[in-house]
C-alpha positions in Angstrom: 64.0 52.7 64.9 61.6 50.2 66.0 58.3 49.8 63.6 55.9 50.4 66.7 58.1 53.8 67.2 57.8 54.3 63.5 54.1 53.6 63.7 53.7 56.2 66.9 55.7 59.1 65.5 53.3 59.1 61.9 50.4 58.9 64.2 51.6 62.1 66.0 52.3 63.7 62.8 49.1 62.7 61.3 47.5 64.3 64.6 49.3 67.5 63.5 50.8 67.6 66.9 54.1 70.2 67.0 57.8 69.1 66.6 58.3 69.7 70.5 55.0 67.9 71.5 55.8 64.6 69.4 59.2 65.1 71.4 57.6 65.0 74.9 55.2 62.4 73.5 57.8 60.0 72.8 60.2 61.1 75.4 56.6 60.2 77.8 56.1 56.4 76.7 59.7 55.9 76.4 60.3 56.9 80.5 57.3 54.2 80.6 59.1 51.2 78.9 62.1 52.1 81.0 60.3 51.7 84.3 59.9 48.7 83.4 62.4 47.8 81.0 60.3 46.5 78.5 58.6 47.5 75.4 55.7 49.6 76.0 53.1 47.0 73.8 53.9 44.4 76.8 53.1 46.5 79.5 49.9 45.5 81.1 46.3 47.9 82.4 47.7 47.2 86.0 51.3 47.7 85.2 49.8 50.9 83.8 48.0 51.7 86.6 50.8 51.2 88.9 52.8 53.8 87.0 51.0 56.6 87.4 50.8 56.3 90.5 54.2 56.1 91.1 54.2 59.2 88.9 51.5 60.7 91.5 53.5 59.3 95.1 56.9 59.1 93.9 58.4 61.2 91.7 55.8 63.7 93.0 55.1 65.8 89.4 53.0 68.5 89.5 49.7 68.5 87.8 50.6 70.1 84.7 53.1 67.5 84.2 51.5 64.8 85.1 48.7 65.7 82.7 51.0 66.0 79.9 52.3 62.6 80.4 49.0 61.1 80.8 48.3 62.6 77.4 51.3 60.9 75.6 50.9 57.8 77.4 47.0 57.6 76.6 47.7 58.8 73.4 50.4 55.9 72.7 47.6 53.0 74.0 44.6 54.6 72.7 45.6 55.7 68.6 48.6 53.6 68.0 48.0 50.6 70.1 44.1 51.2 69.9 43.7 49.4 73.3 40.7 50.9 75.3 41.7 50.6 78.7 39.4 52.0 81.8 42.4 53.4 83.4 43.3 55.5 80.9 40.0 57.0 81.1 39.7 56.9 84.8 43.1 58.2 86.0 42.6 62.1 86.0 45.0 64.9 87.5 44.8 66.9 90.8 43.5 70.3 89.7 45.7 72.8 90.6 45.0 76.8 89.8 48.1 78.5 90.2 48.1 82.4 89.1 51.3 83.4 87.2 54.1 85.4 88.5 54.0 89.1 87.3 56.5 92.1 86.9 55.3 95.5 87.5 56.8 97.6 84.5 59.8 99.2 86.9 61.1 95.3 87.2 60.7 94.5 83.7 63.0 97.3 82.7 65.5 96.8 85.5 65.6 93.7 84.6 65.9 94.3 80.7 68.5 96.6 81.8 70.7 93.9 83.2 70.8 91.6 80.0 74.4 91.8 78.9 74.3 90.3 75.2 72.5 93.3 73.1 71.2 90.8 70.7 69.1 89.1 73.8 68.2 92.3 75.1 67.0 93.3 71.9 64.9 89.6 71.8 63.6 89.7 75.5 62.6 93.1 75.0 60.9 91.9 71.5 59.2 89.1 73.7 57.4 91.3 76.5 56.5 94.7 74.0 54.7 91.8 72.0 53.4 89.4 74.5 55.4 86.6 72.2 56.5 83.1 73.6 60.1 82.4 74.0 60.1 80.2 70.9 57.7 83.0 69.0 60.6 85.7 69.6 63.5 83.6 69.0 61.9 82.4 65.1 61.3 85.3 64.6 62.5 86.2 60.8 63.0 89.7 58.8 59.8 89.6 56.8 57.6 88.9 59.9 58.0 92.7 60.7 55.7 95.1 59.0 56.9 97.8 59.5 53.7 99.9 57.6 51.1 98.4 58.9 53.2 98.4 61.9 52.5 94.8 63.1 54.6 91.6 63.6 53.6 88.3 62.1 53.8 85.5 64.6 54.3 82.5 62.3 56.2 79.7 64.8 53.1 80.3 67.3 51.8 77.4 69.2 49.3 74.9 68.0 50.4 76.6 64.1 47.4 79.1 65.0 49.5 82.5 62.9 48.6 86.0 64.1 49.6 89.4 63.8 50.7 91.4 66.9 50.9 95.4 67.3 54.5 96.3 66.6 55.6 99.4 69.2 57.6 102.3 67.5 60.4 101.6 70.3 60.5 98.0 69.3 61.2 98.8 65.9 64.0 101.0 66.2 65.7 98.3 68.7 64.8 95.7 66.1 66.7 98.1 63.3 69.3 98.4 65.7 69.9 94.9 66.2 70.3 93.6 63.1 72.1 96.5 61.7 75.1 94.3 64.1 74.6 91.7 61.9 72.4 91.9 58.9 71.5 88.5 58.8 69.1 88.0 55.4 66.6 86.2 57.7 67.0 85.4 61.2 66.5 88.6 63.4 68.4 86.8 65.9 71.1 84.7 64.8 72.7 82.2 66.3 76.4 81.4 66.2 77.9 81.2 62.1 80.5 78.8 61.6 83.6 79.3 62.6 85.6 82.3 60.5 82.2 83.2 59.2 80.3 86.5 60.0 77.1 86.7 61.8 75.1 86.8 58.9 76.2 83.3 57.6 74.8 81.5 61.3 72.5 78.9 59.6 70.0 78.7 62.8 68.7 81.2 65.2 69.7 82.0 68.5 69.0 79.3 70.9 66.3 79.5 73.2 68.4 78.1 76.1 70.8 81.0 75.6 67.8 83.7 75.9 66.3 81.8 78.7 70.0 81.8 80.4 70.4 85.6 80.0 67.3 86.6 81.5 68.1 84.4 84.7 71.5 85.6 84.9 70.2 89.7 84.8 66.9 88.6 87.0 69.5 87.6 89.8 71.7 91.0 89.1 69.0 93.3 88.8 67.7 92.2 92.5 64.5 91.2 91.5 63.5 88.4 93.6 60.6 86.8 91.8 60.8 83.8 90.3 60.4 84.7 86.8 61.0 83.2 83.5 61.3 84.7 79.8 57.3 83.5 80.2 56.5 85.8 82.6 57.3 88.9 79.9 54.0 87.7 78.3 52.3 87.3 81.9 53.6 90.5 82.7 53.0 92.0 78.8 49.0 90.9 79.3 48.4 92.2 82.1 50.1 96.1 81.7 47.7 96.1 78.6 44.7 95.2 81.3 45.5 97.4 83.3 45.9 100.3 80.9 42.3 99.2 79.5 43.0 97.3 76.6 39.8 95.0 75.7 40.2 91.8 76.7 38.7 90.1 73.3 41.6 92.6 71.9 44.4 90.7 74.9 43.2 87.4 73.4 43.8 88.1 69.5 47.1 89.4 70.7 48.0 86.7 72.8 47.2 84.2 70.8 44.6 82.1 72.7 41.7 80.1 71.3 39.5 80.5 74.1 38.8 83.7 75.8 38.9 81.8 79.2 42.6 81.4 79.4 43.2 85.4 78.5 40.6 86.1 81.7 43.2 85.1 83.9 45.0 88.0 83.8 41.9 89.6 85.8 42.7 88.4 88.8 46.4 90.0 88.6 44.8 93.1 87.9 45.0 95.4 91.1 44.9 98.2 89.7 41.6 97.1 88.0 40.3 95.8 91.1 40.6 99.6 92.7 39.3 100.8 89.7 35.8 98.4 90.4 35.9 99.7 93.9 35.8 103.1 93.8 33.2 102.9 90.7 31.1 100.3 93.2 31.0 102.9 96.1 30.0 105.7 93.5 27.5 104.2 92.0 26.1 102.5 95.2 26.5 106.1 97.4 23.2 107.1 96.9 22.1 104.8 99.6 23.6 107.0 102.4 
C-alpha cells in the first residue's frame, strides 16, 4: 500500500465514513488514476476537468453516480491532497428526481411467495414488515429482537444512526421459525459453516448478493413485472404505512432518515391518499353550490 493510499483511507476513517463508503471512495479515485494511468497527486485541474466530463458524455452515469464519484474524487483533492481547485467546486450534477418503484401489498406477497430458500424468505420478509435496508436485515443478530417490547434494534443502519423499529407479531413467529433450522447463537441468518460443520458454526451472515439473487429470481417467477429490488420492500413498506395513516414524523423514526424531507417522498406514491384529499376537498368546498 502506497503512503498517499495509506494517508486517504485514515482520512476516511477519521471522517467516520462507513466500511462500504471508504470502498467506493477508493474504488472512485483509483478509476481516476487508471484513466490516466498515473497516480492521482500528478493528475492536473484540467486533466480533472476533462474527466468528468468524460464521466458526464461518455460513460454516461446517472446523476446519483456521478455525484457519488464527484464526492470521493473531491474528497481525495480537497482533505488529503488539500488542493482547492475551482473545478471541484464548480462541477455539479444534473438534478434528476426520480420517484421509486412500489409494490402494492398483493405483489409483495406473490412475490415473497416465490422465494425458494426459507431462510431468505424469512429475511426479505424481515426487510419489507420492517422497512430495513438489505444490509440492515441481513446483520441482523439474535439480541436485536425484543421480543417484549416487541421492537427490533437496527444496529448496522446507515450513517451508524441505531434505531428501534416496530416488530410485527407475524414476523416474530417467522423469525422463531427460522432459526429454530439452525439455531445459530448470533446471526439470524447465517451464512454457509465450513464444510462438515452445522449451520450454527457459519462464522458470517448470509450474503447480501445471495438475498438480492433470490428476490430477482421469484420477482421474474411470480410475474411481477416491475423492476424491483430488495430496496423497493422499504419503498413499498413506507408507503403501505402512508397509506394506512401512519404519521409521517412516525415513517421517518422508522425509516431511519435524518431529515423529514426524504421520508415526504413517499407522498407522492400515495394514491390512495391523494383520493382520500379529494373527496375531503369537494366536502369541505360543497357549500359553494
Amino acid at each position: 500500500m502506497t503512503e498517499l493510499r495509506r494517508r486517504f483511507l485514515e482520512d476516511l476513517q477519521l471522517r467516520g465514513l462507513s466500511e462500504k463508503t471508504q470502498a467506493h471512495y477508493v474504488r472512485a479515485v483509483r478509476q481516476l488514476a487508471e484513466h490516466y494511468g498515473k497516480s492521482p497527486d500528478r493528475i492536473n485541474e484540467e486533466e480533472l476537468r476533462q474527466y468528468f466530463l468524460y464521466l458526464k458524455n461518455v460513460k454516461q452515469l446517472a446523476a446519483s453516480t456521478f455525484r457519488a464519484n464527484l464526492c470521493a474524487i473531491k474528497f481525495f483533492y480537497q482533505h488529503t491532497l488539500k488542493w482547492e481547485w475551482p473545478t471541484l467546486d464548480f462541477v455539479r450534477p444534473a438534478w434528476e428526481k426520480k420517484l421509486p418503484v412500489v409494490l402494492s401489498k398483493a405483489e409483495v406477497r406473490q412475490i415473497l411467495a416465490c422465494v425458494r430458500q426459507p431462510l431468505h424468505r424469512v429475511c426479505l420478509s424481515t426487510i419489507y414488515s420492517c422497512g430495513l435496508r438489505l444490509q440492515e436485515g441481513v446483520f441482523l443478530q439474535v439480541p436485536d429482537i425484543d421480543s417484549d417490547r416487541m421492537v427490533i434494534h437496527v444496529r448496522r443502519s446507515k450513517g451508524a444512526r441505531e434505531r428501534y423499529v416496530p416488530l410485527p407479531q407475524f414476523t416474530l413467529k417467522l423469525l422463531r421459525q427460522g432459526w429454530a433450522i439452525h439455531r445459530h447463537p448470533i446471526w439470524l441468518f447465517p451464512g454457509r459453516p465450513p464444510t462438515g460443520r452445522t449451520p450454527a458454526a457459519a462464522t458470517q451472515p448470509v450474503a447480501s448478493r445471495s438475498v438480492q439473487r433470490s428476490f430477482t429470481l421469484a420477482r421474474q417467477e411470480s410475474g411481477v413485472s416491475k423492476h424491483a429490488t430488495v430496496h423497493t420492500l422499504r419503498h413499498s413498506y413506507a408507503t403501505h404505512l402512508l397509506e394506512a395513516g401512519v404519521n409521517l414524523r412516525l415513517i421517518q423514526v422508522y425509516l431511519g432518515h435524518s431529515s423529514i424531507q426524504t421520508t415526504t417522498l413517499y407522498t407522492h406514491l400515495t394514491r390512495s391518499i391523494e383520493d382520500l384529499a379529494g373527496a375531503t376537498i369537494n366536502q369541505i368546498m360543497g357549500y359553494l353550490q
